[in-house]
C-alpha positions as CSV (number, residue, x, y, z in Angstrom):
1,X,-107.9,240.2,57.1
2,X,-111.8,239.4,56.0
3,X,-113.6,236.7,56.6
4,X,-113.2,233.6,54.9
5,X,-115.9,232.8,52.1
6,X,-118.4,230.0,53.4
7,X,-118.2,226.4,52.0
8,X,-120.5,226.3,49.2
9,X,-121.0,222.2,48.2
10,X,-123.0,223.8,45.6
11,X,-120.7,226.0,43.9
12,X,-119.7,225.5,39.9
13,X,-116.1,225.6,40.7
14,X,-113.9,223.5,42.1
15,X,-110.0,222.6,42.7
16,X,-109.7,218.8,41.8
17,X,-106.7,216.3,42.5
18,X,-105.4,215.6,38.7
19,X,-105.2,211.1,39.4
20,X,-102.6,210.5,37.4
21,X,-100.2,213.5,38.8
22,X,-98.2,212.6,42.4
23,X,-97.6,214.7,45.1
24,X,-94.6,216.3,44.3
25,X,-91.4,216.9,47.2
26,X,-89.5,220.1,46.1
27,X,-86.5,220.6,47.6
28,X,-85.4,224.2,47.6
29,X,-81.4,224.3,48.1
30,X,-81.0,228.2,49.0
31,X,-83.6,228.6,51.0
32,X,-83.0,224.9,52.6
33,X,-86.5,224.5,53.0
34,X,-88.9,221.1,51.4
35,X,-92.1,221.8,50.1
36,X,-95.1,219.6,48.7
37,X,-97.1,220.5,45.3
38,X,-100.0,218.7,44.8
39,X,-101.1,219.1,41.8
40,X,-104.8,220.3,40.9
41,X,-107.0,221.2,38.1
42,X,-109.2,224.3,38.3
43,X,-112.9,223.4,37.0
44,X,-115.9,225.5,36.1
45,X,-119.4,223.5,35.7
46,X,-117.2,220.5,35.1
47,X,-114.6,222.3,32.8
48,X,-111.0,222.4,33.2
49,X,-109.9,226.1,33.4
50,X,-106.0,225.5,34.1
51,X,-103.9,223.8,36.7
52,X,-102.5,225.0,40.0
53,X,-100.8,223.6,43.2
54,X,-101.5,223.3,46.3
55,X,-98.0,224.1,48.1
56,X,-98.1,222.9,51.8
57,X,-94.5,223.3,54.0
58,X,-93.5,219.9,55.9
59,X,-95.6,221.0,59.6
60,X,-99.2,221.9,57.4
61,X,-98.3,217.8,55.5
62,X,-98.7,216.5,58.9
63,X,-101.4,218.6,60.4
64,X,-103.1,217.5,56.9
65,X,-102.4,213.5,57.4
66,X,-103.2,213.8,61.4
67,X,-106.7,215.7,60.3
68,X,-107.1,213.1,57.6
69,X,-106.5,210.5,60.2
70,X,-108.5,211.7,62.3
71,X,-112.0,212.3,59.8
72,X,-111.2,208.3,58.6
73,X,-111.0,207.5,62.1
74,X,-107.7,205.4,62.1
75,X,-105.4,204.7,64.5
76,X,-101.9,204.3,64.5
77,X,-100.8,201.1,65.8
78,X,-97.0,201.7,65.4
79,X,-94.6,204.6,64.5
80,X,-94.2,205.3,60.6
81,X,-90.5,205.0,60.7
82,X,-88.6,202.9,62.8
83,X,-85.6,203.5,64.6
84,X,-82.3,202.7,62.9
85,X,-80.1,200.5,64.5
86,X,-76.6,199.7,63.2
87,X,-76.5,196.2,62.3
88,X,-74.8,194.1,64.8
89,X,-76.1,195.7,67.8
């Protein structure tokens, strides 16, 4: 496999989030695998050339949110999800 291009902050095209457009869960019943699309817009000097997705499987989602974590320097306090309990216990 070759190298991978370096970053270029400079370069005329880009892979933007669409704002309006949610991370989508797809759910794949054969396969029983979940996915996540996030939805971009390929642009050129500013111009939308045509959408695309980003598809990340469950494990790259959390290395994502753990590297976002860690480059907005937050800490988790507590566990997202708490245990369940049955009710009267």
């Amino acid at each position: 496999m070759s190298a991978l291009p370096k970053y270029d902050p400079d370069c005329t095209w880009r892979a933007e989030r669409v704002p309006d457009r949610p991370v989508a869960r797809v759910i794949d019943v054969q396969r029983q695998e979940t996915y996540f699309d996030l939805p971009l817009v390929i642009t050129f000097d500013g111009s939308a050339q045509g959408p695309a997705y980003l598809r990340l499987e469950v494990d790259e989602v959390i290395d994502l949110v753990d590297e976002l974590n860690f480059v907005l320097d937050v800490r988790v306090r507590e566990p997202v999800a708490q245990p369940c309990t049955p009710s009267g216990s």
